[in-house]
N, C-alpha and C positions, 0 to 999 in steps of 0.2 A: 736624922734631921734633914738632912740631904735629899731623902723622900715627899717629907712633908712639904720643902718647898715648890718642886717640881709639880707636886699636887695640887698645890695650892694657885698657881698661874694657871693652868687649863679650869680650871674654876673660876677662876676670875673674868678668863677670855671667855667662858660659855655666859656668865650673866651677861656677857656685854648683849649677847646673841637675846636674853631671854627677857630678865628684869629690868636692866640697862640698857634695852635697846635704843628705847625710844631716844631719851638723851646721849647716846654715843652717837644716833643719825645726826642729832640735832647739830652736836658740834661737831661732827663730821662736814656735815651741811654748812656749817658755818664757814670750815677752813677752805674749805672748797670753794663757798661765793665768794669771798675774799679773794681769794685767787686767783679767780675768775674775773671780777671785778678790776685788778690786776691789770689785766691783761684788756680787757675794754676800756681800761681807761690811758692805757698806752695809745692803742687806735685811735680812740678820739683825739689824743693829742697830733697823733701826725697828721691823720685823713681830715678832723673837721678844723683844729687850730693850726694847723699847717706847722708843727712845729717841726726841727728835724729831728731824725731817729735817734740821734744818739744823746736828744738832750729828753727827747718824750723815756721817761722809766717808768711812768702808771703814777701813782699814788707817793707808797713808801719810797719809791725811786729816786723822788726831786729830791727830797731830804737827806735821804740814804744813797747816794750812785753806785757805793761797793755792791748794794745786794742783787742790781742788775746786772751787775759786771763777774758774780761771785758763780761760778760751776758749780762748786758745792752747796750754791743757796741753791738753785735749781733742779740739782740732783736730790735733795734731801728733801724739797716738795714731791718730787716725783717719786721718790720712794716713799715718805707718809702718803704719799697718796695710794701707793699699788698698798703696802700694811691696810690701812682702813679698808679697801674692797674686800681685801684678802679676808682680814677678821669679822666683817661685819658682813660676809656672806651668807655664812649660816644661819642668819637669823629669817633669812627672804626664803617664801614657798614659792612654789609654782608661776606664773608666768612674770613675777614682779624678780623670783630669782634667776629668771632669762633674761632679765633685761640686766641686770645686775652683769650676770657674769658676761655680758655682751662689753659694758661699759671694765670689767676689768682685765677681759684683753685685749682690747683698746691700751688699754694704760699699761699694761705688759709692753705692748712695744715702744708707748709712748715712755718708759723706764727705761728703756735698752737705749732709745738715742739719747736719752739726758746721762746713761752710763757712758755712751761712746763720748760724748762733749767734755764728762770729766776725764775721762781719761787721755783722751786729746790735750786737755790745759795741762794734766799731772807729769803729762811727758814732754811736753813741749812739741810734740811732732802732731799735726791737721794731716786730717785726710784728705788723700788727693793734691799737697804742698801747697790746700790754702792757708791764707794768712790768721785766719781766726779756727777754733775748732768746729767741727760743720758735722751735723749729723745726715743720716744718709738721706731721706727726705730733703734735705737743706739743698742738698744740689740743688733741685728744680725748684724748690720754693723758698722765697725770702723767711729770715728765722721770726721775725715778729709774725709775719702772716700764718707761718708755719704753727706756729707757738700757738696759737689764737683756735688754729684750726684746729688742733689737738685738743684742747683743751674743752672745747665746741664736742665736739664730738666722742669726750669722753663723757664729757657731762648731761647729756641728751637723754642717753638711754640710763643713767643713774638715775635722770628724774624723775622717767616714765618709769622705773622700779620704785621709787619711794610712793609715786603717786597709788601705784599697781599695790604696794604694800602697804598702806594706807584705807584702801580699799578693796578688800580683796571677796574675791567669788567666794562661796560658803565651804567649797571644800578646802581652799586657801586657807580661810580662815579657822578651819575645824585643826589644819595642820600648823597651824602658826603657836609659836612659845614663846612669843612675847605678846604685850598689851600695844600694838602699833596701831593697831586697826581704830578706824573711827567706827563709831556704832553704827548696825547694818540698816538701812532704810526699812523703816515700816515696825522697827521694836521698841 
């Protein structure tokens, strides 16, 4: 029985790659603009409504202040997000899965400073005896700006893969095991 289950998850995680592609991008896609969105809508509260940083938290933020203030909410986006790259790589050929695995090691590192921040709050000890947990970028760069730019930059080269995989060269698309592809110009 114990077999059948183990079997049964690597089957599941491959339709995601094949039959389910399309909609595992889509709400991938989602949770990511979301997120991203997020975090644009922080910025404009400080830079264009001049509010200050610790009252601008984005969206969910105003309502919710724990989940700007929460490690583990930021930690556990960060890791839904390196899972989704991770599972939903195998579904990308050829230059749209370069661009793919570009944007997920990116987010490998951008994982490791959101693991350094949780475990700075879990212990109570910051790096470098600052006052709040600081990941190592964080030195030089303020965390919103920081936070922003990560996030920028994870998400650039993920779009240029969905776009890439969406529309892919013929041999791309001769290797592709899912139905992502938009029809090829001229059939």
């Amino acid at each position: 029985m114990a077999s059948e289950t183990v079997q049964a998850v690597p089957g599941r995680l491959s339709a995601l790659n094949t039959r389910y592609h399309k909609t595992a991008l889509g709400v991938f896609a989602f949770i990511v603009v979301a997120h991203w969105a997020e975090h644009v809508a922080q910025a404009i509260q400080v830079w264009v409504l001049g509010w200050p940083l610790a009252e601008a938290r984005g969206v969910l933020g105003v309502p919710f202040p724990w989940l700007v203030k929460s490690e583990w909410m930021h930690y556990g986006y960060a890791l839904l997000m390196l899972a989704g790259l991770i599972v939903l790589r195998k579904g990308f050929t050829g230059s749209a899965r370069t661009w793919w695995n570009v944007s997920l090691g990116i987010q490998v590192w951008h994982h490791l400073e959101h693991l350094l921040l949780l475990i700075q709050a879990l212990v109570g000890a910051n790096l470098l005896g600052r006052p709040a947990p600081t990941s190592v970028l964080q030195i030089f760069l303020p965390r919103m700006e920081l936070h922003l730019f990560y996030n920028a930059i994870v998400f650039i080269p993920m779009v240029i893969a969905m776009v890439r995989h969406l529309r892919p060269s013929e041999p791309e698309r001769a290797a592709m095991l899912c139905g992502c592809a938009v029809p090829a110009y001229g059939r």
